[in-house]
C-alpha positions in Angstrom: -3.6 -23.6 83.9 -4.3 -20.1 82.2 -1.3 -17.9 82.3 -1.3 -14.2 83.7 -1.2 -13.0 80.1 -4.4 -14.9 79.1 -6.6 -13.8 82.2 -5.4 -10.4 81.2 -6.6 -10.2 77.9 -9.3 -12.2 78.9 -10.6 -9.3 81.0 -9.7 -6.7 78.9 -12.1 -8.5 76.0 -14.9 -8.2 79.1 -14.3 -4.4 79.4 -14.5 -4.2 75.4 -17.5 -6.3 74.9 -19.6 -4.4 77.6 -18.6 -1.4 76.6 -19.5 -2.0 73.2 -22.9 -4.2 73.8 -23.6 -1.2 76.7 -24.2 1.3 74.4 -25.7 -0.9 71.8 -29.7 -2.0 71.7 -31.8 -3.8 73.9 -32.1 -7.3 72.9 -32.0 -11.3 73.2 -28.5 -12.3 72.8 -26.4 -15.0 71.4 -22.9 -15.8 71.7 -20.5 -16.8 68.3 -17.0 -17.6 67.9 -14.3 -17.7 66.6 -12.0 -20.4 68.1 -11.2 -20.5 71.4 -10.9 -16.8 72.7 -12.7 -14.7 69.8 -16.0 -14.3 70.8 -19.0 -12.0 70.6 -22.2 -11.5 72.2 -24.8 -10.2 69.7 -28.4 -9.4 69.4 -30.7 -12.3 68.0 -31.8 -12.3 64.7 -35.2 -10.4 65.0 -35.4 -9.9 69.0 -34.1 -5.9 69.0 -36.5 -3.4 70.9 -37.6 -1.1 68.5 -37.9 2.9 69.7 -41.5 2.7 69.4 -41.9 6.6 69.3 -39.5 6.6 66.2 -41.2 3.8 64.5 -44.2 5.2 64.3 -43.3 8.5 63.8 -41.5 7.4 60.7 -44.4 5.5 59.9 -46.4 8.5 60.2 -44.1 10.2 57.6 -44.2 7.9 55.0 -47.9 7.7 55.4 -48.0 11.4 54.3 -45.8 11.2 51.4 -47.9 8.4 49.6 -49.2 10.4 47.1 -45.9 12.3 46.4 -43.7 11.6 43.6 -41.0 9.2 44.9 -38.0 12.0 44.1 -38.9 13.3 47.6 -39.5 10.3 49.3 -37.2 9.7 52.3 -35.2 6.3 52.4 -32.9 6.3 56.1 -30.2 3.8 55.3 -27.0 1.9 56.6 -24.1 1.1 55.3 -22.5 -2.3 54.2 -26.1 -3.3 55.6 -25.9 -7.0 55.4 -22.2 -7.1 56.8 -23.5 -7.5 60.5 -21.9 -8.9 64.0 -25.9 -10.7 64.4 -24.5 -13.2 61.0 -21.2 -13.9 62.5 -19.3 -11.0 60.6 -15.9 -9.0 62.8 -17.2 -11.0 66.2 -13.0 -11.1 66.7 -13.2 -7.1 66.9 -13.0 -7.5 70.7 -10.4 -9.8 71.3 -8.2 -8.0 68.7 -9.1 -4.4 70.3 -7.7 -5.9 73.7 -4.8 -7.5 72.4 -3.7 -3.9 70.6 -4.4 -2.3 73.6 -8.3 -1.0 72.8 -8.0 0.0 69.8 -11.1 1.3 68.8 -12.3 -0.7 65.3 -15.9 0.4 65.5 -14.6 3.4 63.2 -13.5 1.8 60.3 -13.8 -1.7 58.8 -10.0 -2.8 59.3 -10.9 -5.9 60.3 -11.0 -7.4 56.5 -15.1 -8.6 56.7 -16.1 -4.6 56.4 -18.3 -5.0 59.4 -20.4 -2.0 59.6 -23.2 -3.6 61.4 -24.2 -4.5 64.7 -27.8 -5.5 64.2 -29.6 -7.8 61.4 -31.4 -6.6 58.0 -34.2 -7.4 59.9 -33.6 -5.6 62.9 -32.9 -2.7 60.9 -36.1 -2.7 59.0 -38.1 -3.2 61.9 -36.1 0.1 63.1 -37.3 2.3 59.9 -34.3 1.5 57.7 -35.3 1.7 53.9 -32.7 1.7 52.1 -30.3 -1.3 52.3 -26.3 -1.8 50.7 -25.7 -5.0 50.0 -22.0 -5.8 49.7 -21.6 -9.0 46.8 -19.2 -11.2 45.1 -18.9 -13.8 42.8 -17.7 -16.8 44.6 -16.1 -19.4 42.0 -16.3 -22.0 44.1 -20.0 -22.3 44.9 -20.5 -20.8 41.5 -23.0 -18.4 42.7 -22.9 -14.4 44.2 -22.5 -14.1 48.0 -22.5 -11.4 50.6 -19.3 -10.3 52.1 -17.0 -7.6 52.3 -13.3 -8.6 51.5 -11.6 -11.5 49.8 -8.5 -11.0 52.4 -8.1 -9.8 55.9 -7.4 -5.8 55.7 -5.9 -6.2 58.7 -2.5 -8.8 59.0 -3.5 -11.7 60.7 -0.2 -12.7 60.8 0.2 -9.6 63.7 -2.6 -10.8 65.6 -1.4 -14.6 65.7 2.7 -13.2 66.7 0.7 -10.5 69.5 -0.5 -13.8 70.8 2.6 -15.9 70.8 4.5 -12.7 72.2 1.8 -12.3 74.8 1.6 -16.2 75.9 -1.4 -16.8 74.8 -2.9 -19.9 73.0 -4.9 -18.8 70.2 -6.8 -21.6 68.3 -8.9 -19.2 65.4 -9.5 -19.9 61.9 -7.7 -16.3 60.3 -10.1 -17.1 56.7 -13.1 -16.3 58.8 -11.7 -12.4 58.2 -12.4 -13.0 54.6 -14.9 -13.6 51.8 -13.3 -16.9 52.4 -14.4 -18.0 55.6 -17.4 -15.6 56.3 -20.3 -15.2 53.9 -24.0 -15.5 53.2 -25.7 -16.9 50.5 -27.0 -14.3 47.9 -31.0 -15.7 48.0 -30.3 -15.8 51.9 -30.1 -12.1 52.5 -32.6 -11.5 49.9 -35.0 -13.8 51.9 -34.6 -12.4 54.8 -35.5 -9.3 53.3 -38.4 -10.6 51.5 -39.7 -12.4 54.3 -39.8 -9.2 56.8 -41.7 -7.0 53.5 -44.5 -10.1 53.4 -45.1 -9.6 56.9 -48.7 -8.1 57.0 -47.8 -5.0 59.0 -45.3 -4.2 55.9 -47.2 -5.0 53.3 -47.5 -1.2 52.4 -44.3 -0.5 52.7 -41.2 0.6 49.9 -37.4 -0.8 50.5 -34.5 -0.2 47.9 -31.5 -2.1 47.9 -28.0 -1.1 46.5 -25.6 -3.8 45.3 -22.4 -2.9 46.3 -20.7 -4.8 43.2 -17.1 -6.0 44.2 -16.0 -7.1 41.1 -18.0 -7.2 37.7 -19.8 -10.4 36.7 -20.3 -11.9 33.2 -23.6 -11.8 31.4 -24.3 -15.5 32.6 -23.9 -14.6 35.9 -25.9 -11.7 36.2 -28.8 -13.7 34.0 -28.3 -16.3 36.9 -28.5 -13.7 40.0 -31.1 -12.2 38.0 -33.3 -15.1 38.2 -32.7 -15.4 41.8 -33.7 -11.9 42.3 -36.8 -12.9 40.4 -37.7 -16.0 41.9 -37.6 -14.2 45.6 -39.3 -11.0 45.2 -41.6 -11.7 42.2 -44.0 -8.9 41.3 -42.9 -6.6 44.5 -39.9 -5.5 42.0 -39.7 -2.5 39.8 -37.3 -3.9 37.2 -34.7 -1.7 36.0 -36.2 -2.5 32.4 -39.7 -0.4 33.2 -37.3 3.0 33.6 -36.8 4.9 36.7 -39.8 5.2 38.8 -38.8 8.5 40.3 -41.9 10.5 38.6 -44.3 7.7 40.2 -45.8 8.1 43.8 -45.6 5.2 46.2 -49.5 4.8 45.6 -49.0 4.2 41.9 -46.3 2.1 42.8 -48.3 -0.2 45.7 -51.4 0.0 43.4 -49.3 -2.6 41.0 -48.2 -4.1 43.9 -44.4 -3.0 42.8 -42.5 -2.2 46.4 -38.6 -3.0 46.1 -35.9 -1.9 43.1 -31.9 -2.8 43.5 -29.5 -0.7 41.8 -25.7 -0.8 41.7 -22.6 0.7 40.2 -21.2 -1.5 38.3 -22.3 -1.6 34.5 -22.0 -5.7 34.1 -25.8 -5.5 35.0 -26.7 -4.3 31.9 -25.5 -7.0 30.5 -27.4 -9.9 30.5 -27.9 -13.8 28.0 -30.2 -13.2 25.3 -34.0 -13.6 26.7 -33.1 -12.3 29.5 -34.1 -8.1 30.8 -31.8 -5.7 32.9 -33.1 -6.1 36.5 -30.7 -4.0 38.3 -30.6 -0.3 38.0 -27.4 0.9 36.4 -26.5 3.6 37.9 -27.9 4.4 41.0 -30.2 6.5 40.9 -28.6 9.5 43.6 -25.5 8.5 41.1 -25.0 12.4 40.7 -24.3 13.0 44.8 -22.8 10.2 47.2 -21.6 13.1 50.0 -20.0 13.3 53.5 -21.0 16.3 55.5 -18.3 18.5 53.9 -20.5 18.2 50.7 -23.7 19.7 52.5 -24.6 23.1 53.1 -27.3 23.3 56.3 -30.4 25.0 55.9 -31.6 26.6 54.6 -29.0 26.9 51.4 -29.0 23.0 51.2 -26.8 22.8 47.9 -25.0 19.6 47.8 -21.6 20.0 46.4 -22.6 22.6 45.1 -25.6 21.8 43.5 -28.6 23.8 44.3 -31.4 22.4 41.7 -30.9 18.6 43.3 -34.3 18.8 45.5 -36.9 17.7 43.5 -35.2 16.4 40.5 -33.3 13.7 41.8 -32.5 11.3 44.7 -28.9 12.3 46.5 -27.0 10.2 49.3 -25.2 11.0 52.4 -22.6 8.0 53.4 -22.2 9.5 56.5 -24.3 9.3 59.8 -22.7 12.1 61.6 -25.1 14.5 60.1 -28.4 13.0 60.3 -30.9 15.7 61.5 -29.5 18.6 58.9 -29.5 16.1 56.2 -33.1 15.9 56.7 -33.6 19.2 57.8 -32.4 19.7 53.8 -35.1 16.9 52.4 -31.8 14.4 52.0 -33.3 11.3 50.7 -30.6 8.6 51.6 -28.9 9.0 54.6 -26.9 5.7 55.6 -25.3 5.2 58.6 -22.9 2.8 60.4 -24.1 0.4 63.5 -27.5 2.1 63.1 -29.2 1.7 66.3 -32.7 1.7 67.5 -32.1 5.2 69.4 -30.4 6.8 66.2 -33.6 6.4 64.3 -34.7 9.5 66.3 -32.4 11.6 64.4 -34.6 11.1 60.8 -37.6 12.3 62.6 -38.9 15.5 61.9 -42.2 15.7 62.5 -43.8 15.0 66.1 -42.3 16.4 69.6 -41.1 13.8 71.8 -44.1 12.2 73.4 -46.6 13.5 70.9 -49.1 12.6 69.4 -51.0 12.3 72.7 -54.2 13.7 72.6 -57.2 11.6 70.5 -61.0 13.4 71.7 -61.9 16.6 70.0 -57.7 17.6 68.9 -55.9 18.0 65.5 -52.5 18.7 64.5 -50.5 21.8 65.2 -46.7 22.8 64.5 -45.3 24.0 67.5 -42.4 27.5 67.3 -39.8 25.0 67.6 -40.8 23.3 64.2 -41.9 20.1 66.1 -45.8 18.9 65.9 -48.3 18.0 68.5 -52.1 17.3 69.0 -53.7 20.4 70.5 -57.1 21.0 71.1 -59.1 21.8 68.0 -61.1 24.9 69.7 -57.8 26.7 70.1 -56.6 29.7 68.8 -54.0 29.5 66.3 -52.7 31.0 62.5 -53.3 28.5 59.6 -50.5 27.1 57.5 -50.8 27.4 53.6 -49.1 26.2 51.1 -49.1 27.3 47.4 -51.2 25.3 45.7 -48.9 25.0 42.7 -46.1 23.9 44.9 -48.3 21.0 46.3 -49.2 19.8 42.8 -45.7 19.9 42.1 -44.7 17.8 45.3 -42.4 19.8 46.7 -44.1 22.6 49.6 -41.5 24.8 49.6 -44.0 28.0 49.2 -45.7 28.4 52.3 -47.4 32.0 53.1 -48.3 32.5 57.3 -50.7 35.7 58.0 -49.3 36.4 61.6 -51.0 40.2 61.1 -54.9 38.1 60.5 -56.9 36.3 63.5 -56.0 33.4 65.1 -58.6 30.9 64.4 -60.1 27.1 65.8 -58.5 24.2 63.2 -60.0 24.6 59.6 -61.8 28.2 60.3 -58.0 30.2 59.1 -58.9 31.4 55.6 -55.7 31.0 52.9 -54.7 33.4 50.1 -55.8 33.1 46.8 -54.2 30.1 45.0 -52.8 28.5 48.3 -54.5 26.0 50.9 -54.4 24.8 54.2 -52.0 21.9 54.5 -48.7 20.2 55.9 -45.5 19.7 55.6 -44.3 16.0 53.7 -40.8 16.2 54.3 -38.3 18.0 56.2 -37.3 20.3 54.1 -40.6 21.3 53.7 -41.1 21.5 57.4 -38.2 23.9 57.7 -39.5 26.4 55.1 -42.8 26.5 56.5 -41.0 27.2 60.4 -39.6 30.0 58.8 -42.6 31.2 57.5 -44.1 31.1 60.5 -42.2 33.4 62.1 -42.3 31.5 65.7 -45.9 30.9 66.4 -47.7 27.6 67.0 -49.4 26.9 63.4 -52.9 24.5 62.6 -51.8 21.9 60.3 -53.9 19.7 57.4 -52.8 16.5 58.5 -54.7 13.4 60.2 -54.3 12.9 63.8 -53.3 9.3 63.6 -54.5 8.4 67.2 -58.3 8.9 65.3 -57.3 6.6 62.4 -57.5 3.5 64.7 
């Protein structure tokens, strides 16, 4: 018979888990253990409801930076992306937050397995997420690089086992599952999983970047070996490190050689490599200049990031901090990665179309609203014409935007632009937030395609 103490807890690890699966995403569920009491109920591999509106608003985004150098591309990311509750990773969180009481370890990864992740790498792809971290190790006993977090428990297992004992309560667990030791994927696992969402036909246009997050530094026979493993999954989707940086190329040039995925990393061990053999992995990253918290930001429309103020344009920075989301991309922020990224958050990287919008198809094009936000308005209305210097465009980075408020208000395509600017759009948001300002508050006809005509 269960003892007072255990139907406590018991009930307290209830409370936790809804509380923590209530605010979490829609999806089909699964439960994994640890042992008799640990348990979690997470989302299914590949089952998470998508925002729809944010999916395709995203999608919309990309779209229009195709033809832009990849510098101002925009990446949204997660942290310790492949360290997820869906593969079994910190599913004891619950039981240990009610036996301390509820303490809260969604804020931190003290749990040893750096869970940072609720949902799967798929799940978060299929959200928008384009930028992945990786966390790896060399495991000397399968001889071969895995994914996990810790080689020990951060957090004493020894406490939670005597909590237990003190508390009269039976725990039967297996404490190395809070380690490298007992929880890990397979390196060509998570790299498969990957690969087999970008094969996908609906994804077959799009760009992912993954970041090795190297624990500890391998020898030139392993990283020949993880090399190969690299190579054998992805084949000629990756933009080896060897063929330089391809920050000057536009995702166009890039799809054209059907080149869609590069991995870079920290550690300088990937540069090294057996004779016969090419550097893969880009060493350093390539934001290696700014990796920033939201201290390290100014907002718009300064943007410096620790004090740099010639970053846009010239190279790719990353915030490891989600709090932050809609001024980092108000600021044209390439990277921002975020922990237990969920299907609602994606929202936040949107800066394009109003809620609900587009919405109109017959006889309407696109229009910034005063709020910065774009909709689909009737093309016979009234309304000023954006332009952009035309130097600025060639360049990439529509930051010179000229509004005549004092001229007519026009249909879509009738507003005339000055000499050496045209009509256009905004590619990022940056650019969005210069041309707002421009605009001084009025509703403004915008270049770009109306995507519920491109059916």
């Amino acid at each position: 018979m269960w003892s007072k103490g255990i139907l406590l807890l018991n009930a307290l690890v209830t409370l936790a888990a809804a509380f923590h699966t209530d605010h979490r995403a829609s999806c089909e569920r699964e439960v994994k253990c640890n042992g008799n009491l640990m348990c979690a109920d997470v989302c299914k591999k590949g089952t998470v409801e998508v925002d729809s509106w944010a999916v395709k608003s995203l999608n919309y985004q990309r779209q229009l930076q195709r033809s832009d150098k990849l510098v101002y591309f925009e990446l949204p990311g997660t942290h310790n992306s492949a360290i997820t509750e869906a593969d079994g990773f910190g599913i004891e969180k619950y039981f240990v937050s009610a036996l301390f009481d509820g303490r809260d370890f969604d804020q931190s990864d003290d749990l040893g397995e750096g869970l940072c992740q609720y949902l799967s790498v798929t799940d978060q792809l299929r959200m928008g997420v384009r930028h992945l971290e990786i966390d790896i190790w060399w495991d000397p006993l399968l001889k071969d690089v895995v994914v996990c977090h810790s080689p020990v428990p951060l957090y004493p297992v020894g406490n939670i086992s005597r909590t237990a004992e003190a508390k009269n309560i039976t725990l039967e667990w297996n404490p190395l599952k809070m380690s490298c030791v007992g929880t890990k994927r397979h390196f060509s696992d998570v790299l498969s999983e990957v690969r087999d969402w970008m094969i996908q036909p609906e994804n077959s246009q799009e760009f992912v970047i993954l970041y090795f997050d190297t624990k500890f530094y391998l020898s030139p026979e392993q990283v020949t070996q993880a090399n190969k493993e690299i190579r054998d999954v992805f084949g000629e989707m990756l933009w080896p490190a060897s063929q330089g940086s391809p920050l000057g190329y536009s995702l166009e040039q890039l799809l054209a050689n059907k080149q869609r995925l590069l991995i870079e990393n920290m550690k300088e061990c990937w540069t090294k490599f057996e004779e016969g053999d090419s550097q893969v992995v880009f060493f350093p990253v390539l934001w290696n200049d700014h990796q920033f918290s939201a201290d390290g930001m100014t907002e718009f429309p300064a943007c410096t990031v620790e004090g740099d103020t010639n970053w846009y344009g010239s190279k790719w920075v990353r915030a490891l901090d989600g709090s932050f989301i809609e001024a980092a991309t108000r600021c044209g922020v390439q990277i921002v990665s975020k922990d237990y990224m969920n299907p609602d958050d994606m929202k936040l990287f949107v800066w394009s179309w109003d809620q609900q919008e587009p919405k109109l198809a017959t006889d309407a094009c696109v229009a910034m609203l005063p709020s910065g936000r774009w909709a689909t308005l009737p093309c016979s209305e009234q309304h000023f014409t954006a332009c952009v210097s035309t130097a600025s465009k060639q360049a990439g980075d529509y930051r010179n935007w000229v509004v005549d408020v004092n001229g007519p208000k026009t249909a879509w395509g009738q507003g005339t632009c000055p000499e050496g600017y045209e009509f256009a759009a905004p590619h990022n948001g940056f650019a969005n937030n210069l041309l707002l300002l421009a605009g001084l508050g009025q509703t403004l006809w915008l270049n770009a395609p109306n995507p519920l005509l491109q059916k």
